[in-house]
PQR file with spaces between the fields and no chain letter, atoms N, CA, C, O and H, PARSE charges and radii, in Angstrom:
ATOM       1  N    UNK     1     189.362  177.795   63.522 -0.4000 1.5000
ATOM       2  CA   UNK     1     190.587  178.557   63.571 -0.0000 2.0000
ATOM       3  C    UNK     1     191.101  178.854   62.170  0.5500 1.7000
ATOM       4  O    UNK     1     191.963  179.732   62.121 -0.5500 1.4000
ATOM       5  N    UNK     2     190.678  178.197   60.829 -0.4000 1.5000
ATOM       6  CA   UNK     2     191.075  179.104   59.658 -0.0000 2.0000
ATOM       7  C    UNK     2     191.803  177.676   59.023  0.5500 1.7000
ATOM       8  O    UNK     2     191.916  177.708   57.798 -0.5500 1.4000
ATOM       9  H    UNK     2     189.978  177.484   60.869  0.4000 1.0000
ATOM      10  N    UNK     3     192.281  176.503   59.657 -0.4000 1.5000
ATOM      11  CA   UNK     3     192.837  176.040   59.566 -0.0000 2.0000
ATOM      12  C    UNK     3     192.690  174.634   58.930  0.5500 1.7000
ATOM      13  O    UNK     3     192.589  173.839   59.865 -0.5500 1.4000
ATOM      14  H    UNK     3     192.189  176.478   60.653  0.4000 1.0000
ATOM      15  N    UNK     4     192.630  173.927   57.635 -0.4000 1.5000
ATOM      16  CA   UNK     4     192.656  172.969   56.840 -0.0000 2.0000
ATOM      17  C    UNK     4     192.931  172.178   57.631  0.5500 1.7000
ATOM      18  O    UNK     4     194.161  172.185   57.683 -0.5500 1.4000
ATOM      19  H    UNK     4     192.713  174.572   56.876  0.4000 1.0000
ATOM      20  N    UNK     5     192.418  171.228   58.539 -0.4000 1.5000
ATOM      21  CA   UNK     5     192.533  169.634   59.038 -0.0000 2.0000
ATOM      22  C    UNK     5     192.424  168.150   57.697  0.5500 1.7000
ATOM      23  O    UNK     5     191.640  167.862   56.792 -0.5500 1.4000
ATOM      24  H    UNK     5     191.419  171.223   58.497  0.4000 1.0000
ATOM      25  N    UNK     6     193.582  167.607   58.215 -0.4000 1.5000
ATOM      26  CA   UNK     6     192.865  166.281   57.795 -0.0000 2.0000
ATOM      27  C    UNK     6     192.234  165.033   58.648  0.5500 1.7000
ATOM      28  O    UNK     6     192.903  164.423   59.483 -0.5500 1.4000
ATOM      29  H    UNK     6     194.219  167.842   58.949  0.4000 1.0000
ATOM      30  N    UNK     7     191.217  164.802   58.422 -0.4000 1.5000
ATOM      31  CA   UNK     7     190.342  164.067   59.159 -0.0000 2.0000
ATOM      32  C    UNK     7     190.215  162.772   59.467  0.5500 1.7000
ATOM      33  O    UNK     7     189.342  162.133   58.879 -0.5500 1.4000
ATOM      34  H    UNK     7     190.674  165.297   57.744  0.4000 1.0000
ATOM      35  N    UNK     8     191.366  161.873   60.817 -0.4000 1.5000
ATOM      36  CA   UNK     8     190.769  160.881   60.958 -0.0000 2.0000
ATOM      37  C    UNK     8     190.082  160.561   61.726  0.5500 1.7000
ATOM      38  O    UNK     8     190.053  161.108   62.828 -0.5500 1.4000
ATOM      39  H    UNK     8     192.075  162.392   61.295  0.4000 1.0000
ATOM      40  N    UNK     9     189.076  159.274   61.294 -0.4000 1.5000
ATOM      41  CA   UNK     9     188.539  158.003   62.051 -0.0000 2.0000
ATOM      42  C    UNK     9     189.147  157.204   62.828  0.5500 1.7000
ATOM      43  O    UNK     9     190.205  156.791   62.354 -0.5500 1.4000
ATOM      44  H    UNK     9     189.100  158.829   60.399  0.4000 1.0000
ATOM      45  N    UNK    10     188.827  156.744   64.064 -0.4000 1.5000
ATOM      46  CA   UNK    10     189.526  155.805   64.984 -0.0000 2.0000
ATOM      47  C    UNK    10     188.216  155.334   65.696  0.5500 1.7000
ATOM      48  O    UNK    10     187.286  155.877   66.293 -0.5500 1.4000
ATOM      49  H    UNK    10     187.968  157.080   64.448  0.4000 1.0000
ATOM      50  N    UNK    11     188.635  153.898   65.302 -0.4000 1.5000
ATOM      51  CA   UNK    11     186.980  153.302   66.312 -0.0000 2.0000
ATOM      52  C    UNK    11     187.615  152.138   67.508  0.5500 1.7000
ATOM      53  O    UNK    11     188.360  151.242   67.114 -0.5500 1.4000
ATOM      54  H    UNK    11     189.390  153.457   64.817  0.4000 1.0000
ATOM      55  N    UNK    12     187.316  152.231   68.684 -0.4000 1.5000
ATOM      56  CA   UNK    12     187.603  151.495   69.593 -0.0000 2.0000
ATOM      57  C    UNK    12     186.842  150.280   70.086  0.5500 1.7000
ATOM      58  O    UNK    12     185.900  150.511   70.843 -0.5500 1.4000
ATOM      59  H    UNK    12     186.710  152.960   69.004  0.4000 1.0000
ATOM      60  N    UNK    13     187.151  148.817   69.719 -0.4000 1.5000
ATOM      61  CA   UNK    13     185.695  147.896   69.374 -0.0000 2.0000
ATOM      62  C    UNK    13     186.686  146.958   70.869  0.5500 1.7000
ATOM      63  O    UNK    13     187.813  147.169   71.317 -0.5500 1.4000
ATOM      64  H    UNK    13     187.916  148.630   69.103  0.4000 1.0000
ATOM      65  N    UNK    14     185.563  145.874   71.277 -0.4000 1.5000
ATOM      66  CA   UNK    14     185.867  144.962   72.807 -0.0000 2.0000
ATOM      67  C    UNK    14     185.332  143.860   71.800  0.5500 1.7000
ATOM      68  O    UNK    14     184.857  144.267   70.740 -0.5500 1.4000
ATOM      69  H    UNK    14     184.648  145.703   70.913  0.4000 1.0000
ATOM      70  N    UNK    15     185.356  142.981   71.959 -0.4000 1.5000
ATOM      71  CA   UNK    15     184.421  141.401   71.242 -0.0000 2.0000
ATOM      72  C    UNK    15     183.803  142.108   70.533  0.5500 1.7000
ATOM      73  O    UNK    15     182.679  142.245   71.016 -0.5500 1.4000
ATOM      74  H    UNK    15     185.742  142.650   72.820  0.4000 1.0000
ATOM      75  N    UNK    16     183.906  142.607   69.698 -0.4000 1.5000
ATOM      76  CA   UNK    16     182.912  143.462   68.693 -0.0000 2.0000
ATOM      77  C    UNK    16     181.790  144.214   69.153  0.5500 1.7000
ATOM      78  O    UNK    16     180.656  144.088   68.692 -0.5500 1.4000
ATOM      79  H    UNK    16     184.819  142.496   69.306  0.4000 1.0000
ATOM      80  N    UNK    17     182.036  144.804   69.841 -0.4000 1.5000
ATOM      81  CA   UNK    17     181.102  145.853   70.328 -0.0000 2.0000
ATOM      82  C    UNK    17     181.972  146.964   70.521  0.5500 1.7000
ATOM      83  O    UNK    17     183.019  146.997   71.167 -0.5500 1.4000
ATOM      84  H    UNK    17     182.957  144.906   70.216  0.4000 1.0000
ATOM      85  N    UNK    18     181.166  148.258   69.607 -0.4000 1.5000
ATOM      86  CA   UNK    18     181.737  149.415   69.457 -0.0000 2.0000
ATOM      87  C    UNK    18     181.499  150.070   70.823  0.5500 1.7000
ATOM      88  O    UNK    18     180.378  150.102   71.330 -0.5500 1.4000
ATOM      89  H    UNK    18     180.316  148.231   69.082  0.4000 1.0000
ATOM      90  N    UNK    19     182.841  150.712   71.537 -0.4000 1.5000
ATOM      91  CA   UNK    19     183.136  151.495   72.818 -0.0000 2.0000
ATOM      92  C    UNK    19     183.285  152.649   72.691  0.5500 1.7000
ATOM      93  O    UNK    19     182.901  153.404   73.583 -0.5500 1.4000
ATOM      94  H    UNK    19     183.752  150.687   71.126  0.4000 1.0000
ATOM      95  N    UNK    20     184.048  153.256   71.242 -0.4000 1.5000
ATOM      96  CA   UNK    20     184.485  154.712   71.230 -0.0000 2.0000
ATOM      97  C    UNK    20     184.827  154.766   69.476  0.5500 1.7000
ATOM      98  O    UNK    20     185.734  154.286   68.795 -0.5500 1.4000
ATOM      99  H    UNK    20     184.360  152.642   70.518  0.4000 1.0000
ATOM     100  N    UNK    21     183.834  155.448   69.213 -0.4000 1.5000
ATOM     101  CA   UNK    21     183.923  156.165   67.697 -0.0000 2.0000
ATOM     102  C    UNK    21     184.649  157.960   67.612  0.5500 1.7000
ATOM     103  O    UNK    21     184.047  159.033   67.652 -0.5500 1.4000
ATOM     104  H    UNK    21     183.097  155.838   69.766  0.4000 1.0000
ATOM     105  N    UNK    22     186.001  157.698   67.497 -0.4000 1.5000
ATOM     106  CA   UNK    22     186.549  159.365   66.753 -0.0000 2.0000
ATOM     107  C    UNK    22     186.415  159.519   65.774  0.5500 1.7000
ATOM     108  O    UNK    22     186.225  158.752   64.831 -0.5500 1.4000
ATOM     109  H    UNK    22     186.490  156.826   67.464  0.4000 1.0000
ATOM     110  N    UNK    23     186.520  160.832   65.884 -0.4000 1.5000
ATOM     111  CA   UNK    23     186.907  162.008   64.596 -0.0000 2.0000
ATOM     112  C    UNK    23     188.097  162.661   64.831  0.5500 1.7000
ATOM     113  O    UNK    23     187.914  163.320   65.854 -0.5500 1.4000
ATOM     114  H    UNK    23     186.674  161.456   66.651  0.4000 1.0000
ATOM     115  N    UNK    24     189.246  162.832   64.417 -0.4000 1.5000
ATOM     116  CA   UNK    24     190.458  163.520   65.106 -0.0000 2.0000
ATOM     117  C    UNK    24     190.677  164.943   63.386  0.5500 1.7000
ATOM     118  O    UNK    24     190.535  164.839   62.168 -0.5500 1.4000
ATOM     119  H    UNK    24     189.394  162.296   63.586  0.4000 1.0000
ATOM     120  N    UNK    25     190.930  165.671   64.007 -0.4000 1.5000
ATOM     121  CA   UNK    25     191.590  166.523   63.184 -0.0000 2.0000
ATOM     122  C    UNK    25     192.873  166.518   63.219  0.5500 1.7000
ATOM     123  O    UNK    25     193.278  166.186   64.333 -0.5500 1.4000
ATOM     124  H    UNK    25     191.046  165.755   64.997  0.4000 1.0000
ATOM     125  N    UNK    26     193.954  166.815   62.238 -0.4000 1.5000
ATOM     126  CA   UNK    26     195.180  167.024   62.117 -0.0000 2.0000
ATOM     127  C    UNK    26     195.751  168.215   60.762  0.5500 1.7000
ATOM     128  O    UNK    26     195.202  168.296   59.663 -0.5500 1.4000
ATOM     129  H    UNK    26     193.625  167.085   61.333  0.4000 1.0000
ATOM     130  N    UNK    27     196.894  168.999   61.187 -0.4000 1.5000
ATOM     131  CA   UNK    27     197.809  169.404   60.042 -0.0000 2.0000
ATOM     132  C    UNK    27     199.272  169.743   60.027  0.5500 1.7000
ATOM     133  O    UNK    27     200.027  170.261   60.850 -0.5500 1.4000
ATOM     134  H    UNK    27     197.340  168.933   62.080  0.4000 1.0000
ATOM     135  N    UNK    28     199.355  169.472   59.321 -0.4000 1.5000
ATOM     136  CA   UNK    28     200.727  170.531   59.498 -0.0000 2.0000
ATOM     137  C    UNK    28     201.499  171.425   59.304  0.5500 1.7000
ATOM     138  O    UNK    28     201.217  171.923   58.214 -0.5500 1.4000
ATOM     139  H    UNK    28     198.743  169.052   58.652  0.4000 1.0000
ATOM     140  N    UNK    29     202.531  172.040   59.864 -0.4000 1.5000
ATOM     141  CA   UNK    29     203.033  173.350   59.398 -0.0000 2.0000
ATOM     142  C    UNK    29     203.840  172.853   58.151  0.5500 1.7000
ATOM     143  O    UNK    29     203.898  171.767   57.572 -0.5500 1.4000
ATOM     144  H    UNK    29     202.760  171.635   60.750  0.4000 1.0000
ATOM     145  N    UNK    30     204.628  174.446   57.903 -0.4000 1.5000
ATOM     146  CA   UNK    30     205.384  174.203   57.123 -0.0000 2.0000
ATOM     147  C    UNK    30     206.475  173.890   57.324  0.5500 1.7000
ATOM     148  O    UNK    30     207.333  174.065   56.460 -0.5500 1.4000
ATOM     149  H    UNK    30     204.581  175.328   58.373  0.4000 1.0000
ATOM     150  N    UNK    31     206.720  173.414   58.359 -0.4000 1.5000
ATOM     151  CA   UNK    31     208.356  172.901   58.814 -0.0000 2.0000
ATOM     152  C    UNK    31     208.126  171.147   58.715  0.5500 1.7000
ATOM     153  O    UNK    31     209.120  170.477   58.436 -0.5500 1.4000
ATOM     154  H    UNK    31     206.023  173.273   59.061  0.4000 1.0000
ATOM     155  N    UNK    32     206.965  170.534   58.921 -0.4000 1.5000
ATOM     156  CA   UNK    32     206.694  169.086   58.759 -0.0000 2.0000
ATOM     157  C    UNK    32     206.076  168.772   60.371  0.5500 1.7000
ATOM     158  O    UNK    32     205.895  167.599   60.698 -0.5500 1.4000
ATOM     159  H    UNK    32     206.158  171.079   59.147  0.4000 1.0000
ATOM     160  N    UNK    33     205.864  169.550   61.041 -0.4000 1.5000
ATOM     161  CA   UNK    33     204.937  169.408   62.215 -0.0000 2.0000
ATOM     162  C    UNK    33     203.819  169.093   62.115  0.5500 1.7000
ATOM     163  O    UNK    33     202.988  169.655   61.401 -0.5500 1.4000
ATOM     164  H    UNK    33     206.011  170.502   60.775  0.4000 1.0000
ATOM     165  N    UNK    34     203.563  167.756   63.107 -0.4000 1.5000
ATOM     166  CA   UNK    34     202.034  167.412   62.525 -0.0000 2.0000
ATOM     167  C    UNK    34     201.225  168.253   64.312  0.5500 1.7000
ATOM     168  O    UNK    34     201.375  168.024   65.512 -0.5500 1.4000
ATOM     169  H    UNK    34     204.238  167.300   63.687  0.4000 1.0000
ATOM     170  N    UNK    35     200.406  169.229   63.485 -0.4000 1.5000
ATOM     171  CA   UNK    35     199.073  169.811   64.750 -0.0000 2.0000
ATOM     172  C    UNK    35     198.012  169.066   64.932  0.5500 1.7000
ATOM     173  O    UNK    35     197.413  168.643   63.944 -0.5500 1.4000
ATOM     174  H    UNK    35     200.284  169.414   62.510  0.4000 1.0000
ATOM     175  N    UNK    36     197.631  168.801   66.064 -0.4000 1.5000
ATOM     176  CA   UNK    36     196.493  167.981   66.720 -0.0000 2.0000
ATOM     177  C    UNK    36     195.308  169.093   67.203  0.5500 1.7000
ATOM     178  O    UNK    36     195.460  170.010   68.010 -0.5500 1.4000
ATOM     179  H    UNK    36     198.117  169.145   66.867  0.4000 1.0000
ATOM     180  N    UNK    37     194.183  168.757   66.522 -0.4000 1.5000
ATOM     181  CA   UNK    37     193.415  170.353   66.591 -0.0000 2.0000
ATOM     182  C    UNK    37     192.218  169.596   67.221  0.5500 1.7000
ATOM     183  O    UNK    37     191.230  170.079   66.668 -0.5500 1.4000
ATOM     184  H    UNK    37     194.059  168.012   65.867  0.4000 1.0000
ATOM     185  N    UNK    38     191.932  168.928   67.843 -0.4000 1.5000
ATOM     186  CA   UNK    38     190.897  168.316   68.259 -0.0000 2.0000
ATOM     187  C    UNK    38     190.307  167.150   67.940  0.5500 1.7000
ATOM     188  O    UNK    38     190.725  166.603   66.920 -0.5500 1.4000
ATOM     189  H    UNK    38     192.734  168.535   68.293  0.4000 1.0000
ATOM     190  N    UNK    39     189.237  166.500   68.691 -0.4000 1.5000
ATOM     191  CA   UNK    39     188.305  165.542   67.913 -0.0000 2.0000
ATOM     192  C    UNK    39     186.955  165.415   68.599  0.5500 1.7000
ATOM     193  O    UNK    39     186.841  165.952   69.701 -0.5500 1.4000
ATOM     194  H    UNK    39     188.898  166.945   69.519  0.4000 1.0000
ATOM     195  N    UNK    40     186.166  164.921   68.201 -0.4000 1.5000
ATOM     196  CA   UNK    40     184.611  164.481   68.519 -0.0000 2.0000
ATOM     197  C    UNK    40     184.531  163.024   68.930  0.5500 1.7000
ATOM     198  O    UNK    40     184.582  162.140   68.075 -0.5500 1.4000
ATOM     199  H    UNK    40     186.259  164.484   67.307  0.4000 1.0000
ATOM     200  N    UNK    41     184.392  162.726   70.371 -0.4000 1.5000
ATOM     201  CA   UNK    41     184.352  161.177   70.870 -0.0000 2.0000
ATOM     202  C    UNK    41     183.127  160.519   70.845  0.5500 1.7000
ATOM     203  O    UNK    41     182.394  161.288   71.467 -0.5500 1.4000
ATOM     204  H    UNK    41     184.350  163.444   71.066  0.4000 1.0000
ATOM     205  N    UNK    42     182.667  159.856   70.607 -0.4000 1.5000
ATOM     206  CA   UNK    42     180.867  159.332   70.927 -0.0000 2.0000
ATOM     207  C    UNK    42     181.953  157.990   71.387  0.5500 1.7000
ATOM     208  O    UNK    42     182.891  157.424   70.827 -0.5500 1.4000
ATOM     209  H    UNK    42     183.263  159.232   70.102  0.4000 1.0000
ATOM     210  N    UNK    43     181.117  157.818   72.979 -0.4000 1.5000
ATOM     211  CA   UNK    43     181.408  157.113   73.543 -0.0000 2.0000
ATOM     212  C    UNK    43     179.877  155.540   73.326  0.5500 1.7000
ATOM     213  O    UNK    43     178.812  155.794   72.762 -0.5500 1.4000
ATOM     214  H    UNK    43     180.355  158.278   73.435  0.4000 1.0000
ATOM     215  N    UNK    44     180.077  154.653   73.689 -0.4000 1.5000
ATOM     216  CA   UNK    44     179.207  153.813   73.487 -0.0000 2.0000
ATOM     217  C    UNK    44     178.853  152.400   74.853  0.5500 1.7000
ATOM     218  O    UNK    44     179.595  151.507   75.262 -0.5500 1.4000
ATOM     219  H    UNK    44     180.942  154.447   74.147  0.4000 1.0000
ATOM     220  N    UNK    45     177.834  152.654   75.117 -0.4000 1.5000
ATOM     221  CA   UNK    45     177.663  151.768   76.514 -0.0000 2.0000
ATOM     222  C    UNK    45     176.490  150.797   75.976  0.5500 1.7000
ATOM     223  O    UNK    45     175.389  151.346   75.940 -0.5500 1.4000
ATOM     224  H    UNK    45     177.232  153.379   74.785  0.4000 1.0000
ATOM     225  N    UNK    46     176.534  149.296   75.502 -0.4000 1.5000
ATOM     226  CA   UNK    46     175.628  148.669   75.262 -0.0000 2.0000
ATOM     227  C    UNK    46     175.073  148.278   73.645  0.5500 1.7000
ATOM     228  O    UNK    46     174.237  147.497   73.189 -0.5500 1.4000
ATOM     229  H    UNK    46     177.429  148.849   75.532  0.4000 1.0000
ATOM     230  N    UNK    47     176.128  149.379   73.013 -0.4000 1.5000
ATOM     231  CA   UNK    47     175.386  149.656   71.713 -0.0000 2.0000
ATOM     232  C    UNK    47     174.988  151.537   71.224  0.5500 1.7000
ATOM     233  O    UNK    47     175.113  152.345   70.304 -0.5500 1.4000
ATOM     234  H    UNK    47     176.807  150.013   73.383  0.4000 1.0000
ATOM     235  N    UNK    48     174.480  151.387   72.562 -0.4000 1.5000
ATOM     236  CA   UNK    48     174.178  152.961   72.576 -0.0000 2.0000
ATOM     237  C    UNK    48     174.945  154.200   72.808  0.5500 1.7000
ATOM     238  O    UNK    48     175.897  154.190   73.589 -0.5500 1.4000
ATOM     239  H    UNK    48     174.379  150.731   73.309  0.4000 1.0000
ATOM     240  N    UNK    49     174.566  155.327   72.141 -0.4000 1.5000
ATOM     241  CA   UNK    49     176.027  156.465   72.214 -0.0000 2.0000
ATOM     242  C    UNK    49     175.083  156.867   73.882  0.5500 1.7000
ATOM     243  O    UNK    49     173.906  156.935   74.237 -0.5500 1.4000
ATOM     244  H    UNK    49     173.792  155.335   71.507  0.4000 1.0000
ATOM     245  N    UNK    50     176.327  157.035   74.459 -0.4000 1.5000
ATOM     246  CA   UNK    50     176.249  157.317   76.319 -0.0000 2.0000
ATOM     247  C    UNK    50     176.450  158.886   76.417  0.5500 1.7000
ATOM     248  O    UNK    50     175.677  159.662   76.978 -0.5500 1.4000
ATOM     249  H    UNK    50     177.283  156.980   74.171  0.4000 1.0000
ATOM     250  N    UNK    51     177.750  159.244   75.702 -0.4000 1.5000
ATOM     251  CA   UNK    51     178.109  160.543   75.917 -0.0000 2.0000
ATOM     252  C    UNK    51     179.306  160.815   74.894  0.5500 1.7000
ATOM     253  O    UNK    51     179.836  160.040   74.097 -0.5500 1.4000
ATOM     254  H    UNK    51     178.378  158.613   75.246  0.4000 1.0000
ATOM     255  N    UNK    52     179.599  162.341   75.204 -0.4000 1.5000
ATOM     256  CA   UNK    52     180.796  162.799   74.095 -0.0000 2.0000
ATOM     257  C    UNK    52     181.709  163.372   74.683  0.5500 1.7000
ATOM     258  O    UNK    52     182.298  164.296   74.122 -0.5500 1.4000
ATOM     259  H    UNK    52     179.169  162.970   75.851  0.4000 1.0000
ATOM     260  N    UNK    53     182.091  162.911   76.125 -0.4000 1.5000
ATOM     261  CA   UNK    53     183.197  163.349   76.823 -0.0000 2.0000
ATOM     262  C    UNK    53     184.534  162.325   76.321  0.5500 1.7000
ATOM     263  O    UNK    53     184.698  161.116   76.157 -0.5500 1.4000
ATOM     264  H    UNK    53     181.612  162.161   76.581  0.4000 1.0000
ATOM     265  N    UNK    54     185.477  163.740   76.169 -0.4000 1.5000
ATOM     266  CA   UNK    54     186.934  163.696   75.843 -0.0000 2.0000
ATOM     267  C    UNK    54     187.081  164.113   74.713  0.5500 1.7000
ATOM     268  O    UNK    54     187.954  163.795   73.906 -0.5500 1.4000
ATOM     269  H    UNK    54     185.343  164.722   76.302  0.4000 1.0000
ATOM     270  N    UNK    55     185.814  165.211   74.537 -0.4000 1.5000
ATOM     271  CA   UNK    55     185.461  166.200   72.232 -0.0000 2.0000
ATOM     272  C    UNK    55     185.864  166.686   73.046  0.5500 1.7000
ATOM     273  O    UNK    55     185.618  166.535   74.243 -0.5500 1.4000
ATOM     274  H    UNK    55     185.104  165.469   75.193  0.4000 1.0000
ATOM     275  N    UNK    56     187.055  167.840   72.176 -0.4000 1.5000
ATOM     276  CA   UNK    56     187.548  169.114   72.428 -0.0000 2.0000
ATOM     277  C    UNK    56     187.850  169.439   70.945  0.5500 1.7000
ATOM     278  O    UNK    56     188.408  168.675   70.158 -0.5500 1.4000
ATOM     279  H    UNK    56     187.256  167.963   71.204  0.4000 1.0000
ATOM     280  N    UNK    57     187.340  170.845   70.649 -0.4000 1.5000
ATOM     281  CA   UNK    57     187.994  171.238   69.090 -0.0000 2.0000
ATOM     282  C    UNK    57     188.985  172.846   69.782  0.5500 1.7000
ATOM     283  O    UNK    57     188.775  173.513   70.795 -0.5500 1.4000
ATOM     284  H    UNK    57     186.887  171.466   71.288  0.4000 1.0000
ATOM     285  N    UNK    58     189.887  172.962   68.860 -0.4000 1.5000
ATOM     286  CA   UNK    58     191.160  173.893   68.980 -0.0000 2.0000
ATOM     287  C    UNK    58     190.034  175.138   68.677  0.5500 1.7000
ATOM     288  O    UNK    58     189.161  175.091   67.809 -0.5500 1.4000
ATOM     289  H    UNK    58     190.057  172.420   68.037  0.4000 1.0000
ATOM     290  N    UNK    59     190.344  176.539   69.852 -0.4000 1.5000
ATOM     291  CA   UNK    59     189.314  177.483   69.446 -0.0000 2.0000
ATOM     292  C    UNK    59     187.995  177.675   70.055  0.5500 1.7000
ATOM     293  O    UNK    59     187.400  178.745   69.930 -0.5500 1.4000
ATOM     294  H    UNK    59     191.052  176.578   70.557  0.4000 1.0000
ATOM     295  N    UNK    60     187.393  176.441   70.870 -0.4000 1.5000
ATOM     296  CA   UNK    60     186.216  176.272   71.258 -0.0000 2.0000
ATOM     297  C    UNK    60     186.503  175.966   72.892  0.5500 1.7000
ATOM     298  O    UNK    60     187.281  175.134   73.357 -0.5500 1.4000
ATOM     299  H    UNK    60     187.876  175.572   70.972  0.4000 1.0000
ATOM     300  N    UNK    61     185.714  176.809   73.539 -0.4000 1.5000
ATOM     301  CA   UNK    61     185.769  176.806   75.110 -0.0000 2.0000
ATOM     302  C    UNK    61     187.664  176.270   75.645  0.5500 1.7000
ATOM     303  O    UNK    61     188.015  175.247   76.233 -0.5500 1.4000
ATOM     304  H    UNK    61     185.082  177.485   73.161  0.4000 1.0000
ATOM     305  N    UNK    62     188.657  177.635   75.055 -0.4000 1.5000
ATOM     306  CA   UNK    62     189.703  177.750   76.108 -0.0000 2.0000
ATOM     307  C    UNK    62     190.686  176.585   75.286  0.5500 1.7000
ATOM     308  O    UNK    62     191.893  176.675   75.509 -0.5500 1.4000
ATOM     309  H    UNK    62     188.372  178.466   74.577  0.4000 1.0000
ATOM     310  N    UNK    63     190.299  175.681   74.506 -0.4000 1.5000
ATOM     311  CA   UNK    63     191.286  174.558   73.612 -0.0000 2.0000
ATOM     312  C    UNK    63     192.008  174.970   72.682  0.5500 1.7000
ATOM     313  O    UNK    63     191.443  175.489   71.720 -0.5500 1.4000
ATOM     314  H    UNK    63     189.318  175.608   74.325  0.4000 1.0000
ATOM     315  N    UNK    64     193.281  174.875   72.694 -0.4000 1.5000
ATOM     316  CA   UNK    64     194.724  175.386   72.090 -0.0000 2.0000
ATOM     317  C    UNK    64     194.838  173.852   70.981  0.5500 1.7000
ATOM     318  O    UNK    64     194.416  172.732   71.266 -0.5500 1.4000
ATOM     319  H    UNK    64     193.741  174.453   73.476  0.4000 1.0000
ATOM     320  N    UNK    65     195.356  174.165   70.039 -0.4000 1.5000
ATOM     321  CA   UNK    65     196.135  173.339   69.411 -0.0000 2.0000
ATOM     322  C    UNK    65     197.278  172.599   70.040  0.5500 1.7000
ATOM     323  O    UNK    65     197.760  172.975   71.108 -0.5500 1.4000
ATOM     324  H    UNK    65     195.699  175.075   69.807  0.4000 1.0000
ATOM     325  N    UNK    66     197.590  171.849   69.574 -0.4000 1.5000
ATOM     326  CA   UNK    66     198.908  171.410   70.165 -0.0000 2.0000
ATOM     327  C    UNK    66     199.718  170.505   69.091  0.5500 1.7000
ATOM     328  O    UNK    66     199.152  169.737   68.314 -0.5500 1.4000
ATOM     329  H    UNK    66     197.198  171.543   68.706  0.4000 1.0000
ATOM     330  N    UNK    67     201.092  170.696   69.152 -0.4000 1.5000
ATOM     331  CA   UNK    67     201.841  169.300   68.466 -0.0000 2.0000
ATOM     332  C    UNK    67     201.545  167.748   68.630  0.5500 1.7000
ATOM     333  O    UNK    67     201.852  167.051   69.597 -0.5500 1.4000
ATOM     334  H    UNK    67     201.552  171.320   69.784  0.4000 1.0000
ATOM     335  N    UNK    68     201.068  167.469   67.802 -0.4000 1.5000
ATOM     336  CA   UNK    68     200.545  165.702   67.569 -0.0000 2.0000
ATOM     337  C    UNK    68     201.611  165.237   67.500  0.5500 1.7000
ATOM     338  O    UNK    68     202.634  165.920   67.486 -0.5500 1.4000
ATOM     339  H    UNK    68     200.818  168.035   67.016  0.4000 1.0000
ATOM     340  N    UNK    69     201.579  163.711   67.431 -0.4000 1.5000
ATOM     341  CA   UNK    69     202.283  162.892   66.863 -0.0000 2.0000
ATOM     342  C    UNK    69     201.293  161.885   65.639  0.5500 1.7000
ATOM     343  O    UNK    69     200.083  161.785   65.838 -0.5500 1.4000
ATOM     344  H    UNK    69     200.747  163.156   67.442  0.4000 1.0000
ATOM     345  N    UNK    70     201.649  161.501   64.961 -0.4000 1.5000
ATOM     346  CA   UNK    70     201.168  160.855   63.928 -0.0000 2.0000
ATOM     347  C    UNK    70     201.854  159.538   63.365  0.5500 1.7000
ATOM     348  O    UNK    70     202.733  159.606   62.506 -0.5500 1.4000
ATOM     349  H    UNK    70     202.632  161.583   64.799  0.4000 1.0000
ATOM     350  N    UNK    71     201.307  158.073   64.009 -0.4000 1.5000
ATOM     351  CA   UNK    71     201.930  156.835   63.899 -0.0000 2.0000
ATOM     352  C    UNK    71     201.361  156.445   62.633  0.5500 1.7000
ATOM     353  O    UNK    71     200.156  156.429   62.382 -0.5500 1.4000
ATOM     354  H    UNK    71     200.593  158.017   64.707  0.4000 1.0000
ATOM     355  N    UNK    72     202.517  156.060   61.668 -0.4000 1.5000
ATOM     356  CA   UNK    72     201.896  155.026   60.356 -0.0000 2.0000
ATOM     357  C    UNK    72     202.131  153.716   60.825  0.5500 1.7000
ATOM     358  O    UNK    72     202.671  153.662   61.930 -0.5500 1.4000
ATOM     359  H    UNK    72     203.496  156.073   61.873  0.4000 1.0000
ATOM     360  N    UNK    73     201.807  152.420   60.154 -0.4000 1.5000
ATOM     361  CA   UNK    73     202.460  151.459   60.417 -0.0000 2.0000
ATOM     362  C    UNK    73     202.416  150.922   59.059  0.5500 1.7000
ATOM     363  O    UNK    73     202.985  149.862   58.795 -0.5500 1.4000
ATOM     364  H    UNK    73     201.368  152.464   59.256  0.4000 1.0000
């Protein structure tokens, strides 16, 4: 979409075994809105990547951007 993301990582681990590796895109306007433009899921069953359901990128098959939220801690 034209649009400068910044790119995080989010990994979802059980007893140490990786379940769900993201990629999330984010930006924001110029008012201080943070946009949620998609991400890439590799899901993980065993060790092994299973599938990549719950990727959606903004622009690609019918997916809109939308207003994020963005937690620091």
């Amino acid at each position: 979409m034209g649009v400068t993301c910044i790119v995080v990582r989010d990994t979802l681990t059980i007893d140490g075994e990786l379940i769900e590796d993201t990629v999330d895109g984010f930006a924001r306007d110029v008012y201080g809105n943070a946009w949620y433009f998609g991400e890439i899921a590799q899901n993980f069953e065993q060790g092994l990547l299973s599938n990549l359901d719950g990727s959606c990128m903004a622009g690609k098959a019918g997916a809109k951007a939308r207003i994020g939220v963005i937690v620091t801690y």
